[in-house]
N, C-alpha and C positions, 0 to 999 in steps of 0.2 A: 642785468635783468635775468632771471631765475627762469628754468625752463619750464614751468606752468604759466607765469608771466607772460613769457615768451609767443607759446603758444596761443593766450588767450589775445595777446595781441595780434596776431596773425589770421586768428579765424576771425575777427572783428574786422579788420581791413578786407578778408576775403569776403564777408557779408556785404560791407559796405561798397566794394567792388563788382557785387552780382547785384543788388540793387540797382548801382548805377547803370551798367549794363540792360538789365529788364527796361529800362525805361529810355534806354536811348543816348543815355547819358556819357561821353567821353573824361573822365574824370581827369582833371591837367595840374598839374602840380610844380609850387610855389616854392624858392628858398625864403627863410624868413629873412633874409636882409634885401631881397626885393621888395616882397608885400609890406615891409617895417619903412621902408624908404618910402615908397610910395603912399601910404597912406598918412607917413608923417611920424612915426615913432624912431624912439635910437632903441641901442639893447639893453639899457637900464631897465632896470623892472618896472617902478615905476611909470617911465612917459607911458606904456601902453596903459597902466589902471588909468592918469589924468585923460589920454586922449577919447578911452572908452565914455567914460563917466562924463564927458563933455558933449560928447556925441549922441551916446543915448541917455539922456537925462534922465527919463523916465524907466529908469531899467537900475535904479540905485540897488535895488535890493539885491538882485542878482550877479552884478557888477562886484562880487566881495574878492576875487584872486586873481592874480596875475592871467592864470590858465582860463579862466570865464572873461575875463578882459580883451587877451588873446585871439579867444576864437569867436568872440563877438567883432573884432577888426576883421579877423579873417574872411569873416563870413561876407561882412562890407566889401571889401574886397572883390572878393568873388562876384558878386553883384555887380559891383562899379566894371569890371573888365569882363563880364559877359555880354555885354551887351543888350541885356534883358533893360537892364534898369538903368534911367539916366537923372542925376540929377536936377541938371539944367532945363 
């Protein structure tokens, strides 16, 4: 990563950190071979596009890379282990 990269990654995280903050939010964080275990993928690329693209049907068109696939599970995730939101 190149140090403009660098940076703009970092004021992104710090944004998204003072959001979180304003509103109360404890932001808690995931290894992906937790959240990959848990919600059912391994680390081939692949299983997360099949598992997304199953999950949100309705959501093909967006669903097109690994990286949108990803933080579409992730986001699942986060939902399912907050407590907010339950399945069942």
């Amino acid at each position: 990563m190149g140090v403009v990269s660098s940076f703009s990654f970092g004021e992104g995280k710090g944004i998204l950190k003072g959001i979180a903050a304003g509103r109360g939010i404890t932001p808690s964080y995931i290894t992906p071979s937790v959240w990959k275990r848990d919600i059912g993928v391994t680390a081939e690329k692949r299983s997360s596009i099949l598992k997304a693209k199953r999950l949100f049907p309705f959501q093909q068109k967006m669903l097109t890379s690994e990286g949108k696939c990803e933080a579409a599970l992730i986001a699942l995730y986060g939902l399912l282990t907050s407590g907010e939101f339950n399945i069942g």
